[in-house]
N, CA, C and O atoms as a GROMACS GRO file, in nm:
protein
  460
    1UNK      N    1   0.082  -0.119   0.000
    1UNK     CA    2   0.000   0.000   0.000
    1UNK      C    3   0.087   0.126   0.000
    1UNK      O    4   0.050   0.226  -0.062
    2UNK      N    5   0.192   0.123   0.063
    2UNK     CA    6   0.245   0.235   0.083
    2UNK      C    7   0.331   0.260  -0.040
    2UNK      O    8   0.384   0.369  -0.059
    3UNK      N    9   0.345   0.140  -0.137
    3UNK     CA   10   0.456   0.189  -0.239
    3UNK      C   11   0.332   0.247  -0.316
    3UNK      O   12   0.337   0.368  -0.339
    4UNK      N   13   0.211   0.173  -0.363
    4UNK     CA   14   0.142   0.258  -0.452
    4UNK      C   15   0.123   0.379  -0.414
    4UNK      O   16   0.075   0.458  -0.495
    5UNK      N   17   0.150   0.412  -0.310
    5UNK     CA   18   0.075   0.540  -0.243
    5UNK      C   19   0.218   0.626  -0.302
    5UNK      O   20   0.208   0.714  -0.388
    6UNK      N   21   0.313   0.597  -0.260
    6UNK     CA   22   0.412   0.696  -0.305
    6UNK      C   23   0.446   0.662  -0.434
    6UNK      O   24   0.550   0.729  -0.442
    7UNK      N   25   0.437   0.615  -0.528
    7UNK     CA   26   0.364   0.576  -0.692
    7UNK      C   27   0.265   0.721  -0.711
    7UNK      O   28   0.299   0.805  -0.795
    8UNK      N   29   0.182   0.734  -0.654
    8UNK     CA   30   0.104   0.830  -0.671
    8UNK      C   31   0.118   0.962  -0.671
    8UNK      O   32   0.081   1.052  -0.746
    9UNK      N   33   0.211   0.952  -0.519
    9UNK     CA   34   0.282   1.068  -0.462
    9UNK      C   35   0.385   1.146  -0.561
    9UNK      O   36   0.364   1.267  -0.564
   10UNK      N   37   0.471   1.109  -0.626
   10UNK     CA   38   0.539   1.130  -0.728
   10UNK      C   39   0.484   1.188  -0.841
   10UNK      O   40   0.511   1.307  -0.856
   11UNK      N   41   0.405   1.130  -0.934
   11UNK     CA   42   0.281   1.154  -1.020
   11UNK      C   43   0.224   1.279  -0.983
   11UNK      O   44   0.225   1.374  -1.061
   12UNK      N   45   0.170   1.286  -0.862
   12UNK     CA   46   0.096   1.449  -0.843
   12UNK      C   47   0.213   1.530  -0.810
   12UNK      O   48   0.189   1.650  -0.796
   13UNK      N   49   0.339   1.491  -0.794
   13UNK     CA   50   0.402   1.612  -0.788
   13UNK      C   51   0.462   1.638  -0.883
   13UNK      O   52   0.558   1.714  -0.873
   14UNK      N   53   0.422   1.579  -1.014
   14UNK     CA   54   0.529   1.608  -1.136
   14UNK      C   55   0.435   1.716  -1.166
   14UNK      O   56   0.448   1.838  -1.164
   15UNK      N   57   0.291   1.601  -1.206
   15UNK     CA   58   0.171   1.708  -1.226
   15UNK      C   59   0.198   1.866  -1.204
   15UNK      O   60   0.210   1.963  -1.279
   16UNK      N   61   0.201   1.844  -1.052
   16UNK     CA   62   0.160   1.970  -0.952
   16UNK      C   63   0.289   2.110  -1.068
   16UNK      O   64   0.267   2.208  -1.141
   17UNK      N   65   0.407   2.037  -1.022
   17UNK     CA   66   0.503   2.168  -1.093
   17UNK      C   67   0.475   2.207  -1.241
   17UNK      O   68   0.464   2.318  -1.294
   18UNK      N   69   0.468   2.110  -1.280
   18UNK     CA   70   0.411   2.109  -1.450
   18UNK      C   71   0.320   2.205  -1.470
   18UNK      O   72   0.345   2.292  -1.552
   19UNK      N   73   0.179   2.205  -1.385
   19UNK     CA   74   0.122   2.300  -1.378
   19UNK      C   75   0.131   2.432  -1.349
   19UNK      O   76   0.094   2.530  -1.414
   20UNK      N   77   0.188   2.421  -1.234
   20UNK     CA   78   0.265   2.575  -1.208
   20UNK      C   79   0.310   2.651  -1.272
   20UNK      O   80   0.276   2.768  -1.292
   21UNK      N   81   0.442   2.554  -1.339
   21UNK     CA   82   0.566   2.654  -1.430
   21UNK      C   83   0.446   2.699  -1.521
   21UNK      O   84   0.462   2.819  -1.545
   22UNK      N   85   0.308   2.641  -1.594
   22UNK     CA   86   0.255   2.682  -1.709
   22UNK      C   87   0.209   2.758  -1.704
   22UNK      O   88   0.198   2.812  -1.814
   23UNK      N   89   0.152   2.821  -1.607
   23UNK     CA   90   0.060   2.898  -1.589
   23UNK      C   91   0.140   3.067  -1.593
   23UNK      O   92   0.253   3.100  -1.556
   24UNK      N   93   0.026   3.150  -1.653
   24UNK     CA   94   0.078   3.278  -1.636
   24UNK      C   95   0.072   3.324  -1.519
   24UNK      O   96   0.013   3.262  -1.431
   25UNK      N   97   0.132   3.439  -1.496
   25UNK     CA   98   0.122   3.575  -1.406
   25UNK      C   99  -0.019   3.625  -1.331
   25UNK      O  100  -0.127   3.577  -1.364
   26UNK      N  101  -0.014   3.671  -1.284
   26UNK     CA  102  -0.131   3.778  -1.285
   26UNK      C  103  -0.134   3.889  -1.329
   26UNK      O  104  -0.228   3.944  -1.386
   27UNK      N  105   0.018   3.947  -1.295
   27UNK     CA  106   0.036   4.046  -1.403
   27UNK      C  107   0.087   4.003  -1.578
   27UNK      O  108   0.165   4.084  -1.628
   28UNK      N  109   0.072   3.955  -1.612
   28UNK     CA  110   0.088   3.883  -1.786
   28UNK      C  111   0.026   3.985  -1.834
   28UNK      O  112   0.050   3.963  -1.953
   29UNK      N  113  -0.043   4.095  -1.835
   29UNK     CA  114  -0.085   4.178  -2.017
   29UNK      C  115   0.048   4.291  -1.975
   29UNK      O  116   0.136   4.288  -1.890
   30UNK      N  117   0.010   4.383  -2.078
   30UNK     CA  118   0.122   4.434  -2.133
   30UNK      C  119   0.085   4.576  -2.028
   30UNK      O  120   0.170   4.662  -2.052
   31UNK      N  121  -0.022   4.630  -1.912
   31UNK     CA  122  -0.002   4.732  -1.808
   31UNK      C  123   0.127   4.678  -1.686
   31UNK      O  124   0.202   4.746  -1.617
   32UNK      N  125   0.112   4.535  -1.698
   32UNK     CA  126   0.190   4.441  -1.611
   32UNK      C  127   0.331   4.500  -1.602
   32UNK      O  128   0.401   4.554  -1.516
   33UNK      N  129   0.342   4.459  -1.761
   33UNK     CA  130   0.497   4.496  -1.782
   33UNK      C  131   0.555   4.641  -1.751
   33UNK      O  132   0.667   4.642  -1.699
   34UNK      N  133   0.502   4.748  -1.773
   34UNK     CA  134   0.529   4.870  -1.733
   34UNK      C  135   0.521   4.899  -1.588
   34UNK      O  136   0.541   5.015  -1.551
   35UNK      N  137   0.491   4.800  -1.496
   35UNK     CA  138   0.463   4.839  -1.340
   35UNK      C  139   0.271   4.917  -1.322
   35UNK      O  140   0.200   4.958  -1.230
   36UNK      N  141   0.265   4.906  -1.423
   36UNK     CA  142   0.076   4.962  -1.392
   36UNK      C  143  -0.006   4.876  -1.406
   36UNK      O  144  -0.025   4.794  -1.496
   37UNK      N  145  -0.077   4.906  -1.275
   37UNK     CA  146  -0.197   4.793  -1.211
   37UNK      C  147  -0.325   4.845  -1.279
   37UNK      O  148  -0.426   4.776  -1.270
   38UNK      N  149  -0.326   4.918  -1.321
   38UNK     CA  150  -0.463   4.982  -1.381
   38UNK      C  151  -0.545   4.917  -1.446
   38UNK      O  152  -0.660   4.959  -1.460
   39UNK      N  153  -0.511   4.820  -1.490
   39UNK     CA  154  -0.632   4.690  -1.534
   39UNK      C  155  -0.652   4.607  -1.471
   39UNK      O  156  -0.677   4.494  -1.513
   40UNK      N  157  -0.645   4.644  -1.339
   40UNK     CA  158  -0.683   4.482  -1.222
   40UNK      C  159  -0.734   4.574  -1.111
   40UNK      O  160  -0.696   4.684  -1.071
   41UNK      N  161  -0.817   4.503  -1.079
   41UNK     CA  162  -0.844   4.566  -0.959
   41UNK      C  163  -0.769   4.504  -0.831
   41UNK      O  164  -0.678   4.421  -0.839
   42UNK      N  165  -0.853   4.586  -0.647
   42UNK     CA  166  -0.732   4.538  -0.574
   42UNK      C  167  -0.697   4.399  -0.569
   42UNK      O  168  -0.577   4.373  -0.570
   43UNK      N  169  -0.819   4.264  -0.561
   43UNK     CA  170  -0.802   4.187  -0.539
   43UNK      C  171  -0.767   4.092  -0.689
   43UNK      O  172  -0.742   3.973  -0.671
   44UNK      N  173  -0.765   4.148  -0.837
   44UNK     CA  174  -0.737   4.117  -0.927
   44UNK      C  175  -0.912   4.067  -0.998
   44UNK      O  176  -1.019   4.065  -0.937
   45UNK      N  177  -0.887   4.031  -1.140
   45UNK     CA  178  -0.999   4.045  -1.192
   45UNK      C  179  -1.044   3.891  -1.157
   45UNK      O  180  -0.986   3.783  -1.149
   46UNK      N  181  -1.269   3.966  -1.128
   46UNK     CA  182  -1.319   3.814  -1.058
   46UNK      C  183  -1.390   3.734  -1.208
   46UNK      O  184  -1.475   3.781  -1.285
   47UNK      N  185  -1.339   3.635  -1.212
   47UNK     CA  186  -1.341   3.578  -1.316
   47UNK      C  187  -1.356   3.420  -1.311
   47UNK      O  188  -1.324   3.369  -1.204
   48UNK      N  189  -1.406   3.328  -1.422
   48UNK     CA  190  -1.432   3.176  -1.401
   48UNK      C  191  -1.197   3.069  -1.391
   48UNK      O  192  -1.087   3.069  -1.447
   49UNK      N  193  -1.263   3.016  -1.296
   49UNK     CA  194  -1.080   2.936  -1.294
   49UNK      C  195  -1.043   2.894  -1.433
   49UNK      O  196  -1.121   2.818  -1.491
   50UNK      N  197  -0.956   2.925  -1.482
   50UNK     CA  198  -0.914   2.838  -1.613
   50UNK      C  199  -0.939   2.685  -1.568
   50UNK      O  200  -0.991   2.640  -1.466
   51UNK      N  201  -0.865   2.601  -1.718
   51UNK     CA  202  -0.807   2.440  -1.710
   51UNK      C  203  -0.707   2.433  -1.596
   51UNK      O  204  -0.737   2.364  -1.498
   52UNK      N  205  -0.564   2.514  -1.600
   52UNK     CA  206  -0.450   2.470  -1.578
   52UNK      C  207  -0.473   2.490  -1.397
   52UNK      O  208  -0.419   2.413  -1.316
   53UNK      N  209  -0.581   2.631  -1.348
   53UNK     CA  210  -0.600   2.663  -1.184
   53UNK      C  211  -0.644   2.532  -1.165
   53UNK      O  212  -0.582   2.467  -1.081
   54UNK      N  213  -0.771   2.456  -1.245
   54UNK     CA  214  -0.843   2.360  -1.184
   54UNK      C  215  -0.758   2.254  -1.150
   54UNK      O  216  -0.766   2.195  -1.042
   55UNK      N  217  -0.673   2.227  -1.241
   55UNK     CA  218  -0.592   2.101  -1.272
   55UNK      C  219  -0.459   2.163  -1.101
   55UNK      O  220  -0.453   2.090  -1.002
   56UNK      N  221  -0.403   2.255  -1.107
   56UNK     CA  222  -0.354   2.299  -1.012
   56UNK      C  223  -0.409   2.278  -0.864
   56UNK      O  224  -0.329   2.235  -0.781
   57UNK      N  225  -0.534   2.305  -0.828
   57UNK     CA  226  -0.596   2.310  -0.706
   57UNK      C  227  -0.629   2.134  -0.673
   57UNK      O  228  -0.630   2.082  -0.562
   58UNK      N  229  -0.651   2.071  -0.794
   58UNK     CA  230  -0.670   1.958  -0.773
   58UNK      C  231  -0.562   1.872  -0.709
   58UNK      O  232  -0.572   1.797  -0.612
   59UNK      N  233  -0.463   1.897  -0.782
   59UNK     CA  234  -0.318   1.828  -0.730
   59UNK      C  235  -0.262   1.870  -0.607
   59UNK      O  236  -0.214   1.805  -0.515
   60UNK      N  237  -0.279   2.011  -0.625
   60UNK     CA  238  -0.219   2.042  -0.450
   60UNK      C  239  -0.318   1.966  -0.329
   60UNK      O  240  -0.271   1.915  -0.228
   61UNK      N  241  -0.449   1.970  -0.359
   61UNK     CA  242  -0.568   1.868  -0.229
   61UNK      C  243  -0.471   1.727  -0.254
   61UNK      O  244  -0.384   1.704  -0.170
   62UNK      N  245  -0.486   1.645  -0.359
   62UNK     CA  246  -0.468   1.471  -0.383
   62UNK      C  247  -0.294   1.498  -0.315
   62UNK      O  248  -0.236   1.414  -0.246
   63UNK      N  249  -0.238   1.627  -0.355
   63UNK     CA  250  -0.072   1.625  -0.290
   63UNK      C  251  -0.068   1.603  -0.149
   63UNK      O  252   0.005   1.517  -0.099
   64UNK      N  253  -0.148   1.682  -0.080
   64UNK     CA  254  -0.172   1.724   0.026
   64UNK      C  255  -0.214   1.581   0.145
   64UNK      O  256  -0.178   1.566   0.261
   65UNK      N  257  -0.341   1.459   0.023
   65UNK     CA  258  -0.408   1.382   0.117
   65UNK      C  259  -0.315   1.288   0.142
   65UNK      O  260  -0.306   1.236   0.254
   66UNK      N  261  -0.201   1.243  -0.003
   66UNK     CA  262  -0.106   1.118  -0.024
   66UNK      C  263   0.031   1.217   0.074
   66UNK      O  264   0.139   1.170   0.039
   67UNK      N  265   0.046   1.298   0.149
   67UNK     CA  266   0.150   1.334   0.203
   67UNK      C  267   0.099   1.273   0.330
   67UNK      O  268   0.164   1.206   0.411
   68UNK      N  269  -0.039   1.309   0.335
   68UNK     CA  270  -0.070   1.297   0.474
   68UNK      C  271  -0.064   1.116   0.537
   68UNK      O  272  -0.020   1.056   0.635
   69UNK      N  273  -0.162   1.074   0.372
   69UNK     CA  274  -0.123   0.925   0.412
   69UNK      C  275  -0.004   0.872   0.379
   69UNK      O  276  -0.008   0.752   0.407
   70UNK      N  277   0.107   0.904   0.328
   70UNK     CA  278   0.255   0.847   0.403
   70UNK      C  279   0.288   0.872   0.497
   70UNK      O  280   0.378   0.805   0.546
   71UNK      N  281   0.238   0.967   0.560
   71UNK     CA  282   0.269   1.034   0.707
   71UNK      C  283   0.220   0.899   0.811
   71UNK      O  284   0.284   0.855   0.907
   72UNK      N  285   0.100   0.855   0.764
   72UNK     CA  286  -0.009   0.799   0.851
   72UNK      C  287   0.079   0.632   0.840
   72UNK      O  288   0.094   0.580   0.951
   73UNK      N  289   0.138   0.546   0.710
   73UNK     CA  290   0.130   0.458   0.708
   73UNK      C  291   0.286   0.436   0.798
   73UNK      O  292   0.309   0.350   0.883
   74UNK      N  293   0.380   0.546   0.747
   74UNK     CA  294   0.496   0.535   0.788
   74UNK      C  295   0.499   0.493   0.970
   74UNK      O  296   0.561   0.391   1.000
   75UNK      N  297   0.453   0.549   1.047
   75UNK     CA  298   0.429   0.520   1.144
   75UNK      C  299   0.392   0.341   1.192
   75UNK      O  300   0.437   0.272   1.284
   76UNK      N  301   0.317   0.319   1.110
   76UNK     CA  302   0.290   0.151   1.156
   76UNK      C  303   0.433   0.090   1.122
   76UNK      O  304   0.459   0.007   1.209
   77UNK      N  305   0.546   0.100   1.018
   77UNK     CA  306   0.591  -0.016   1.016
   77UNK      C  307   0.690   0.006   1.114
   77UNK      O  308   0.691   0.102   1.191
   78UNK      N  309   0.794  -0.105   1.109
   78UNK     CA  310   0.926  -0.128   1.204
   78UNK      C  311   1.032   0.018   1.179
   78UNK      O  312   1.022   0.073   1.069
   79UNK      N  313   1.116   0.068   1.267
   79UNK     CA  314   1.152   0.194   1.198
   79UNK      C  315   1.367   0.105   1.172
   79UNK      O  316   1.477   0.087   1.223
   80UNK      N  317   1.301   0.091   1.080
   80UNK     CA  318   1.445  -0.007   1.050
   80UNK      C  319   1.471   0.023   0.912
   80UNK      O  320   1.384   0.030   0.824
   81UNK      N  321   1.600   0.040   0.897
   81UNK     CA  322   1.659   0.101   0.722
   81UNK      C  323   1.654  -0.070   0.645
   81UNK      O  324   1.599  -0.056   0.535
   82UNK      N  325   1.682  -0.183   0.662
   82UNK     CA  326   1.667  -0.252   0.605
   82UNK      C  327   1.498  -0.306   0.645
   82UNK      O  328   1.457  -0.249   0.746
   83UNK      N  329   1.411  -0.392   0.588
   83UNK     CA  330   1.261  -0.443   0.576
   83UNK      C  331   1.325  -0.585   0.624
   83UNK      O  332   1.427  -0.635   0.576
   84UNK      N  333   1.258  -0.631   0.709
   84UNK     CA  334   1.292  -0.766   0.703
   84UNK      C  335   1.390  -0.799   0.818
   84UNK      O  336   1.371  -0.906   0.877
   85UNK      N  337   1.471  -0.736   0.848
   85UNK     CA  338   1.620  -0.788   0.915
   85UNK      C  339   1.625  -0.757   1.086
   85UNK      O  340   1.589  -0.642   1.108
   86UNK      N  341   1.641  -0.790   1.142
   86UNK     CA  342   1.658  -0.747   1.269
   86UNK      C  343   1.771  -0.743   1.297
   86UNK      O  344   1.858  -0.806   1.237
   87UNK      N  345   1.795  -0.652   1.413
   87UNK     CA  346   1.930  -0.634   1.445
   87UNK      C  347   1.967  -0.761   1.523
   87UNK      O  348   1.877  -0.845   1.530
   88UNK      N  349   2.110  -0.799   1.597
   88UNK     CA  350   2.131  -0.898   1.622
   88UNK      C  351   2.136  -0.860   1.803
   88UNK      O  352   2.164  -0.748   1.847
   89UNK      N  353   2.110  -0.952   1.867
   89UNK     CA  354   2.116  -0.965   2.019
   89UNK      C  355   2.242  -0.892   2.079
   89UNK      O  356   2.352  -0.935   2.043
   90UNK      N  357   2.238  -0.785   2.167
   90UNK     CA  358   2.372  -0.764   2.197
   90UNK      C  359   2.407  -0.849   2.325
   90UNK      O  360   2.338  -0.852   2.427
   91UNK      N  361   2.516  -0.914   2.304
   91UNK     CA  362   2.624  -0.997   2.379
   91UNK      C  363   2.705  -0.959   2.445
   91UNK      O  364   2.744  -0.850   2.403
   92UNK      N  365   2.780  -1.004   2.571
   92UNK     CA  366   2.810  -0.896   2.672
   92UNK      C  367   2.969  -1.025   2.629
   92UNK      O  368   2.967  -1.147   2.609
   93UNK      N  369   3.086  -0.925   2.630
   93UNK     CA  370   3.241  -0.964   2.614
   93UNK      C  371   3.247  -1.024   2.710
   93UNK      O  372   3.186  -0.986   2.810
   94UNK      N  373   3.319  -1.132   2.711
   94UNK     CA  374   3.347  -1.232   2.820
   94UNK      C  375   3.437  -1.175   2.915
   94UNK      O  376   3.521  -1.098   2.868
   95UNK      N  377   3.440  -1.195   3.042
   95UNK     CA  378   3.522  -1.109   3.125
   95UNK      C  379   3.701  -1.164   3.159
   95UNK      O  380   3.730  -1.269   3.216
   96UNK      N  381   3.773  -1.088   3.120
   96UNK     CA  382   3.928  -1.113   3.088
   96UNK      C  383   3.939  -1.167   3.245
   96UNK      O  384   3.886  -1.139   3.352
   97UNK      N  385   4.058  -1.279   3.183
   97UNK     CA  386   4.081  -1.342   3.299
   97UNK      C  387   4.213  -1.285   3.366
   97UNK      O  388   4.303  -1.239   3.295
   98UNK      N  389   4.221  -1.289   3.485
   98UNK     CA  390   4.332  -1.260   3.575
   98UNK      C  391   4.490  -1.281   3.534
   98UNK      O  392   4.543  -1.391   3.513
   99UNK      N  393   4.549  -1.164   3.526
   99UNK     CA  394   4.707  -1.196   3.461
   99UNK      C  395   4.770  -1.281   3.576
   99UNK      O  396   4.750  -1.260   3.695
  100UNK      N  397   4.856  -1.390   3.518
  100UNK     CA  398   4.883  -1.473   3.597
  100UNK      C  399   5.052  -1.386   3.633
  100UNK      O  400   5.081  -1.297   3.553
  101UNK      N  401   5.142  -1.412   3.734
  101UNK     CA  402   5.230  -1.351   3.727
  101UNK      C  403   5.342  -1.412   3.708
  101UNK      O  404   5.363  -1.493   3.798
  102UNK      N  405   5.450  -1.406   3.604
  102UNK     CA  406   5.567  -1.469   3.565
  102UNK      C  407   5.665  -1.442   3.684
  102UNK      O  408   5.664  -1.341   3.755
  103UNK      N  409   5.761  -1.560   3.696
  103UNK     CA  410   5.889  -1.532   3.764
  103UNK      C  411   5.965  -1.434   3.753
  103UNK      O  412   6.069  -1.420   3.817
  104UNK      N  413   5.913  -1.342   3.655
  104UNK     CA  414   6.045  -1.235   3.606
  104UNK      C  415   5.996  -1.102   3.620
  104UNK      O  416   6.068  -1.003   3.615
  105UNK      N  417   5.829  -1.099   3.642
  105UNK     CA  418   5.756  -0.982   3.677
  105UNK      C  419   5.806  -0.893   3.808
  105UNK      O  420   5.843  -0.942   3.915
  106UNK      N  421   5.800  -0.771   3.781
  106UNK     CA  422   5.747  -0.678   3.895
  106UNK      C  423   5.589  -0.680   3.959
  106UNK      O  424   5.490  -0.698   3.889
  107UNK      N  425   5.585  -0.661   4.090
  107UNK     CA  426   5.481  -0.630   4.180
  107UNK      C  427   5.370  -0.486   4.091
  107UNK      O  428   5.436  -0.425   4.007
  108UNK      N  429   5.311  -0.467   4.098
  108UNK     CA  430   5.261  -0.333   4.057
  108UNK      C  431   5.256  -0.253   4.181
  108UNK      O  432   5.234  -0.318   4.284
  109UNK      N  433   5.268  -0.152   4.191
  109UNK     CA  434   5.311  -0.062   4.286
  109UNK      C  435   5.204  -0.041   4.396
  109UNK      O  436   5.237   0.020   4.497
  110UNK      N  437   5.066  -0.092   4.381
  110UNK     CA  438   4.982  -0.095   4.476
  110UNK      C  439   4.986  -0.213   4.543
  110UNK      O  440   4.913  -0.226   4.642
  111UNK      N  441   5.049  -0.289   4.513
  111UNK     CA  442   5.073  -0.411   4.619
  111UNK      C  443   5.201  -0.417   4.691
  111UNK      O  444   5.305  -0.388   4.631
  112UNK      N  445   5.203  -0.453   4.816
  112UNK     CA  446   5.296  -0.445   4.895
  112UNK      C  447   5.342  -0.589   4.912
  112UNK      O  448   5.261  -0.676   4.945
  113UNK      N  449   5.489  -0.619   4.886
  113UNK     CA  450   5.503  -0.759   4.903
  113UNK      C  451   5.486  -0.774   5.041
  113UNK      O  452   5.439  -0.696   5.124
  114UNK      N  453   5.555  -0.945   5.054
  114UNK     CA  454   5.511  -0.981   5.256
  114UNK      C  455   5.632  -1.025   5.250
  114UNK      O  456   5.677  -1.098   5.163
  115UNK      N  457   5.710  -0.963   5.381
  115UNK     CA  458   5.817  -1.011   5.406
  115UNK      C  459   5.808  -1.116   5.570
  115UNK      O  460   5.908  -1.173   5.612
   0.00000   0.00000   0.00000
């Protein structure tokens, strides 16, 4: 589920930019270009959505729901970089055994011989 989902996820975001880059301005006519607003009003002209807004608004919601559900699925699985594998038991080092002392050794200085 989750690969189709990000299958999908991908897809609306090619969509999504595709759409974007296509789309004009708001300022696009030619008062635009000179810095004069005089053909728009404040909030710009109220008018029906083109193809490319509809197709736009659509993808950003379906972007929006498949973000949310990877958000949602990611959570259930194991949070492990490999699928499948578990890590291995940690094992405690066996504890070093006692230096035995040669005939030719020195005392270490915290021990006091017995005379």
């Amino acid at each position: 589920m989750t690969a189709l989902l990000t299958i999908v996820h991908v897809i609306v975001c090619l969509v999504l930019i595709v759409a974007i880059l296509l789309q004009s301005g708001k300022a696009a006519d030619l008062a635009g270009a000179f810095g004069g607003g005089g053909s728009q009003t404040a909030f710009g002209p109220r008018s029906t959505q083109s193809l490319m807004s509809k197709i736009t608004t659509i993808c950003a919601v379906v972007f929006m729901l498949t973000s949310l559900g990877l958000w949602i699925f990611s959570g259930r699985e194991a949070p492990s970089a490999v699928k499948g594998v578990t890590a291995p038991a940690k094992t405690e080092a066996p504890a070093a055994a006692p230096a035995e002392k040669t005939p030719g050794q020195q005392t270490p200085a915290t021990e006091v011989p017995k005379q």
